[in-house]
C-alpha positions in Angstrom: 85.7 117.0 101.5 88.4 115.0 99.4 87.3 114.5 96.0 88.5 112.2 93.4 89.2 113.5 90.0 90.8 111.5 87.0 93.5 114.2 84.7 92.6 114.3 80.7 95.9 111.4 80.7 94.6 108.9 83.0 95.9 109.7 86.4 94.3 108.9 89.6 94.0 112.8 91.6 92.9 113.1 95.6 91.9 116.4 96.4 90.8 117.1 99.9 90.6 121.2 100.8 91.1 121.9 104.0 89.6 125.3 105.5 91.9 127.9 107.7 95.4 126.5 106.4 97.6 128.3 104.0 99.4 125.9 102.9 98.9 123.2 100.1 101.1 120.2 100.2 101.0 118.1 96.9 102.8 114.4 96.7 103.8 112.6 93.5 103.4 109.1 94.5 104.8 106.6 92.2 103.9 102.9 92.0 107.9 101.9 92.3 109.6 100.5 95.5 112.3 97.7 96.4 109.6 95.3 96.0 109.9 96.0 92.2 112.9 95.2 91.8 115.0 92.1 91.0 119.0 91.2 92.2 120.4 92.5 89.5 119.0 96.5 90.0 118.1 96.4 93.3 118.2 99.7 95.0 117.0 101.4 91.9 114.3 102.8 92.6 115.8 104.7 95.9 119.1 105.9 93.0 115.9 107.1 90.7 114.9 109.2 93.9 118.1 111.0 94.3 118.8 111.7 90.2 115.9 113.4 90.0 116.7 116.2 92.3 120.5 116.1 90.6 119.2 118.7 87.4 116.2 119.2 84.6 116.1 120.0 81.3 115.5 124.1 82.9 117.1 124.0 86.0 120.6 122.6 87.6 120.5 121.4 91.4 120.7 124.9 92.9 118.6 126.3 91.0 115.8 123.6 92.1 117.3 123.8 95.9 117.6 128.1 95.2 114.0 128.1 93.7 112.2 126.2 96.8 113.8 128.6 98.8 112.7 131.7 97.6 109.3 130.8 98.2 109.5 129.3 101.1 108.6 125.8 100.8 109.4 122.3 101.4 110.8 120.1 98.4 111.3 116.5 99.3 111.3 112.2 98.6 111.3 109.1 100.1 111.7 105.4 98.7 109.7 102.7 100.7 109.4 99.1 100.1 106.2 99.4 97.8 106.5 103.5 96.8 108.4 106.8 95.9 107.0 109.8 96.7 107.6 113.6 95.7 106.2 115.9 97.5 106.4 119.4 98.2 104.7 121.7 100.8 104.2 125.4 99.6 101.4 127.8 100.3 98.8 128.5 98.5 99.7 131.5 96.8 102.3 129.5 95.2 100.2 126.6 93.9 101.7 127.1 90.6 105.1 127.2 91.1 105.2 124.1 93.5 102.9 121.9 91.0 105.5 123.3 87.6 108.8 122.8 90.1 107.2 119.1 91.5 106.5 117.8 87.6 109.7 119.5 86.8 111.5 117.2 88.7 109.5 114.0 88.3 108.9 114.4 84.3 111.9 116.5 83.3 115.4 115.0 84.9 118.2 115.0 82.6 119.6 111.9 84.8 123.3 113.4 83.9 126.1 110.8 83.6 128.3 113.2 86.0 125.1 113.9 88.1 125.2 110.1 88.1 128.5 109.2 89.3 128.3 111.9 92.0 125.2 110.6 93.4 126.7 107.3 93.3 129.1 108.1 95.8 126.5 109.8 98.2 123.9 106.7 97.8 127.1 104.2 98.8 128.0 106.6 101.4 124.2 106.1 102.8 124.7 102.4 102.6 127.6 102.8 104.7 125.8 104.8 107.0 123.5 102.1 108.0 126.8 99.4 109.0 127.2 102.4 111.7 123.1 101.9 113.5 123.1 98.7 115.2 119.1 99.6 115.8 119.0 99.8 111.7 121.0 96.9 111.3 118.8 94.6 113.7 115.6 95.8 112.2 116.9 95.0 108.8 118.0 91.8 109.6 114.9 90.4 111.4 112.6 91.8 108.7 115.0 90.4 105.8 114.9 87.2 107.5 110.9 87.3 108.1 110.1 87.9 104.3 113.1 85.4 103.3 112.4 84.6 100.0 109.6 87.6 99.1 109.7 90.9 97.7 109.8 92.6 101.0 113.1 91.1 101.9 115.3 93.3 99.4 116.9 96.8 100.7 115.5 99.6 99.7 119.0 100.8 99.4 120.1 98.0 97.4 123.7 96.9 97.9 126.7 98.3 97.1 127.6 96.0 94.1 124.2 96.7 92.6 124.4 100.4 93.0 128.0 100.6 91.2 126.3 98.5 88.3 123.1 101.2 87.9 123.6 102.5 84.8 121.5 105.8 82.9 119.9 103.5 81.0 118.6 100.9 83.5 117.1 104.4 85.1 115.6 105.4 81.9 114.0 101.5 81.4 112.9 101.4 84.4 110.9 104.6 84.4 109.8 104.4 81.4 107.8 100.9 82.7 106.9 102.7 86.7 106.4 106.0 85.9 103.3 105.9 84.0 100.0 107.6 84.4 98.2 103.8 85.6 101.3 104.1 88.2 101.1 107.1 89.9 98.9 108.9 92.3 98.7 112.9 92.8 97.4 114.2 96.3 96.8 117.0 97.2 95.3 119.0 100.9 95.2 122.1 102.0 93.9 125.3 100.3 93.4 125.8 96.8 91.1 126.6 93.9 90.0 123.3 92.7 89.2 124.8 89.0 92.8 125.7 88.8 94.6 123.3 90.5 93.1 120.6 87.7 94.3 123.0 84.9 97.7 123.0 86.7 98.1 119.3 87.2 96.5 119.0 83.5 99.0 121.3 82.2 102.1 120.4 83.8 101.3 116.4 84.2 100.0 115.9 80.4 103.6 114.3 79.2 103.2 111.4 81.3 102.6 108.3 79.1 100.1 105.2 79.4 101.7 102.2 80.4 100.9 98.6 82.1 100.0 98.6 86.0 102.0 97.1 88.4 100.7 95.0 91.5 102.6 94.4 94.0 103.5 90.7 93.8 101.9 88.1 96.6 103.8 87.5 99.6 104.1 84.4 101.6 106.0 84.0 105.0 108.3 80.6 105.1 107.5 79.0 108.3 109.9 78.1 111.2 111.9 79.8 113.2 115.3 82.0 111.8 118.0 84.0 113.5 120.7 86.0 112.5 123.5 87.3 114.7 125.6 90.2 113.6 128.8 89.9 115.4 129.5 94.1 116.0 132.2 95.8 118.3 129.2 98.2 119.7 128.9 99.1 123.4 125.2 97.8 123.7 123.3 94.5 122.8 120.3 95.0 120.4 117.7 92.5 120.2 115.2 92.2 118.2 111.6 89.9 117.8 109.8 90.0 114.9 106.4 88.2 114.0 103.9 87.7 111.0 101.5 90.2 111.4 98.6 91.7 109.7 98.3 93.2 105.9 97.7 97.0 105.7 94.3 98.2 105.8 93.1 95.0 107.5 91.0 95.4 111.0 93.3 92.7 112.0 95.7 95.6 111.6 94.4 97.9 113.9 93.8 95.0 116.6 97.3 94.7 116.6 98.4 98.1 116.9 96.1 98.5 120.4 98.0 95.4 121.2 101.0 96.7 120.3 100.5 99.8 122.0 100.2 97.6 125.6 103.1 95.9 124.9 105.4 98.7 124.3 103.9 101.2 121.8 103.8 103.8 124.9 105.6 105.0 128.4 102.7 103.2 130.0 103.3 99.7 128.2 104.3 97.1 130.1 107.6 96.4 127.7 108.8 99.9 128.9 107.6 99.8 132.2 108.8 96.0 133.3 112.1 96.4 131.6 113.3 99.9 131.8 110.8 101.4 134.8 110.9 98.9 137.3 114.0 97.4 136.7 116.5 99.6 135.1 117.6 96.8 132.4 117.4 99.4 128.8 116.9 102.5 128.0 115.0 101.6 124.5 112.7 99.2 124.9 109.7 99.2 122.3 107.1 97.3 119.6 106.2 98.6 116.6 104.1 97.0 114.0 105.0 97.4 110.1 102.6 96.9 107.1 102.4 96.7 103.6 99.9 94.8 100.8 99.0 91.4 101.6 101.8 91.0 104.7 102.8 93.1 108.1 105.1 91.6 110.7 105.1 93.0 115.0 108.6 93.8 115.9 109.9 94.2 119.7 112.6 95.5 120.5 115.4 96.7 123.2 119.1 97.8 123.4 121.2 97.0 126.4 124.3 96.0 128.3 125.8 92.6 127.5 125.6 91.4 130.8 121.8 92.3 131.2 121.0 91.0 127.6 119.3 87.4 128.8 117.5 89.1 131.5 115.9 91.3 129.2 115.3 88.8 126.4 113.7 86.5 129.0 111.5 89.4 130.2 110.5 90.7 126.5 109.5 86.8 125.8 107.4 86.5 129.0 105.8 89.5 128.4 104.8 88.1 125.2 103.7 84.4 126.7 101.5 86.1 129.6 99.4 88.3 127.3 99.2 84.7 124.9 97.4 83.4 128.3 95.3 85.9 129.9 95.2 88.7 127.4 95.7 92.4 128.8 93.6 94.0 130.9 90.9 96.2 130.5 92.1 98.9 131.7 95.1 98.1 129.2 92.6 98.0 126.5 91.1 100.9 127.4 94.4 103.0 127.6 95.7 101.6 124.6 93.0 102.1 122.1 92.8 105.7 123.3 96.6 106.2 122.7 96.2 105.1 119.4 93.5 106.9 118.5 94.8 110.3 119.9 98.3 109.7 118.5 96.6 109.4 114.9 94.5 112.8 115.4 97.6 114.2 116.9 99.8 112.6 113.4 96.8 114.4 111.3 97.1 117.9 112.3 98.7 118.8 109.3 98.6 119.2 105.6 101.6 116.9 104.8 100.1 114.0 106.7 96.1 114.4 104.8 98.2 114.5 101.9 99.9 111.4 102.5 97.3 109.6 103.7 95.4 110.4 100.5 98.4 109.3 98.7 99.4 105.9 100.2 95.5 104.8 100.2 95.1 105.1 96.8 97.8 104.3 95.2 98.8 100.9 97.6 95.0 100.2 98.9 93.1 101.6 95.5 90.6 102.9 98.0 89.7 106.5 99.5 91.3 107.8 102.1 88.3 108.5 105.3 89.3 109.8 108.5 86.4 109.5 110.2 86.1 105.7 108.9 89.7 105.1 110.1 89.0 106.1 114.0 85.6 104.2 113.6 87.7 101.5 112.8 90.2 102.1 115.7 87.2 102.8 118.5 85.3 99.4 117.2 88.9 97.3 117.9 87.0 94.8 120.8 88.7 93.0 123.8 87.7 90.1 121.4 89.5 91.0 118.7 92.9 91.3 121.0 92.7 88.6 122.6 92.7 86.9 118.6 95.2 89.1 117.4 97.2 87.7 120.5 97.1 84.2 120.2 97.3 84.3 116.4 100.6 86.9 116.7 101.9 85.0 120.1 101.3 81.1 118.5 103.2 82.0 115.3 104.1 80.2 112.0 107.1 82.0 112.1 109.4 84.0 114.3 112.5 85.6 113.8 115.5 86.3 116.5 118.1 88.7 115.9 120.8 90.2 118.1 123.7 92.5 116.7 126.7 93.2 119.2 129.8 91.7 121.0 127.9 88.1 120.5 131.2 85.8 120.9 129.9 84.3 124.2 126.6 85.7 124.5 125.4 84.8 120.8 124.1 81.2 121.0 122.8 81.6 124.3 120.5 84.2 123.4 119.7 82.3 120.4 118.8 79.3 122.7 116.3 81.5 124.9 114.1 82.8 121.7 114.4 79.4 120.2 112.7 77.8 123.2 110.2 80.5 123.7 109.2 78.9 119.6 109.2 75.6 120.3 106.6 76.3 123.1 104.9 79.1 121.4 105.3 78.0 117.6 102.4 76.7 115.7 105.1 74.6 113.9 106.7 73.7 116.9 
């Protein structure tokens, strides 16, 4: 049962106890991402991420590191596009503990000047990192070039430049507006006493102030069709396709990930089984779909030899025209809804993922997290709604190409072969 309870300052809580578990895994989520931000501070939010685990006003970085330790738990973050979250893992004997250490960080950071510059070097050193995965650097690119011109396009690591300008105070401002009881969402699943987990969360949460709340802002997707090629001395060719595609929480959504799922979610979809299977021509070949409030985009994508690079482009966009015409099969259908819905009971098998699903509904969707009403809403995805989420994904407004690699002859032509696939697929076209 997952229960909804409001703390004496204002914040949203998800409970949800789950029977025969130990553990109790409890996320901090935090209405701040790289959508947030502007030019000038961009990456922020992700710096903000890192400080916080640098030192409190009670404990230095080993002692935080030393502490999670000796109890055995997990202590962790991410920065998304539209969220931070803290979150830590514990069990339940050491409810306490994990909800004093998890406000500790969140509410307590010093944000050190030394801390600071160190953690500079690290965050630039991440940035770098990223030059080094043509994969990252293709899916990047496509999805910058997508949301041109929108929220969604900026990093979540920011840029080097803006990361060397980040200063303690720009941290401090920009907390002070994010990290506010109307912005932040605590869940919680596993096992615990509900009576004294509100106490804790009460006790250890009260210092957070009131404050404005943010909304995401709107996003709208330029039409026509973009590339971007990223010349790169890298052994393989990566390619990548990415499409408008449905908001989160949308039924369009889960329409697309069955279709997805035929195209080259799975070992069975016909992405991985034209391309690599039968033919040999990559070893990654894939389609993912990506989400967020108000916008989504379908990605496919593959990695390969130079000299195999057309053929496999050709194949990915054919693959994409034929299921335009006729659909996929039932069978496809079938298969496909079946893999989605196992995969997300299979994803759900643990306290870390209720927790975050609480989390990320509520605070990004304002609703309740229901599992049950989530794989009713994956088992009622019709043939009928495929075949609309195909023609609507496959007859686009707008459609990105990338390609990152040895692209000095192979560049425009590959640009060429997308570019016609648009003009006869495009709604603009």
């Amino acid at each position: 049962m997952i229960e909804q309870i409001r703390l004496q300052n204002g914040i949203r809580v998800l409970a949800e106890h789950m029977d025969s578990v130990r553990s109790v895994a409890i996320g901090v989520w935090v209405n701040a991402g790289s959508v947030f931000e502007s030019d000038e501070n961009a990456g922020i939010s992700h710096f903000i991420e890192h400080m916080l685990f640098k030192g409190t006003e009670k404990r230095s970085a080993s002692d935080i590191a030393a502490e999670t330790d000796a109890i055995g738990a997990n202590l962790n973050a991410f920065t998304a596009k539209e969220c931070t979250c803290f979150h830590i893992k514990a069990l339940d004997e050491d409810l306490e503990t994990a909800v004093e250490m998890l406000s500790d960080i969140v509410l307590k950071s010093t944000l050190d000047p030394e801390q600071m510059d160190r953690e500079r070097s690290v965050v630039l050193e991440e940035i770098a990192m990223t030059e080094d995965s043509p994969e990252d650097i293709v899916f990047d690119r496509a999805s910058a070039q997508l949301f041109l011109g929108t929220p969604i396009e900026s990093e979540i690591l920011g840029t080097e430049k803006t990361v060397r300008a980040l200063s303690r105070e720009d941290l401090i401002r920009y907390m002070q507006r994010h990290y506010t009881a109307e912005n932040i969402v605590i869940a919680v699943a596993g096992s615990f006493d509900r009576e004294a987990l509100i106490a804790l969360l009460n006790r250890y949460f009260s210092d957070v102030a009131s404050g404005e709340r943010h909304t995401a802002p709107a996003v709208s997707i330029r039409s026509g069709f973009r590339t971007a090629l990223v010349k790169k001395d890298v052994e393989q060719i990566n390619l990548c396709l990415a499409l408008p595609g449905a908001a989160l929480g949308t039924d369009e959504y889960f329409a697309q990930a069955v279709l997805s799922n035929a195209l080259g979610g799975s070992m069975s979809s016909r992405l991985f089984q034209h391309i690599r299977e039968e033919r040999g021509l990559a070893y990654s070949v894939y389609s993912y779909p990506m989400a967020y409030r108000g916008a989504g985009s379908l990605c496919f994508y593959a990695g390969c030899t130079e000299g195999q690079a057309k053929e496999v482009l050709s194949l990915m966009l054919k693959e994409l025209s034929d299921v335009k015409q006729d659909s996929i099969s039932e069978e496809e259908f079938v298969r496909a809804r079946q893999q989605l819905k196992g995969s997300y009971l299979l994803g759900m098998e643990s306290t870390m993922a209720h927790m975050s699903a609480l989390g990320k509904t509520a605070l990004l969707l304002d609703k309740e997290y229901d599992l049950l009403g989530t794989l009713n809403r994956i088992e009622c995805v019709t043939m009928e709604a495929v075949k609309r989420a195909a023609d609507l994904l496959f007859t686009p407004d707008a459609a990105v190409f990338c390609a990152v690699g040895r692209l000095d002859k192979l560049g425009e032509t590959l640009k060429t072969t997308a570019e016609d696939w648009w003009q006869r697929n495009g709604r603009q076209a």
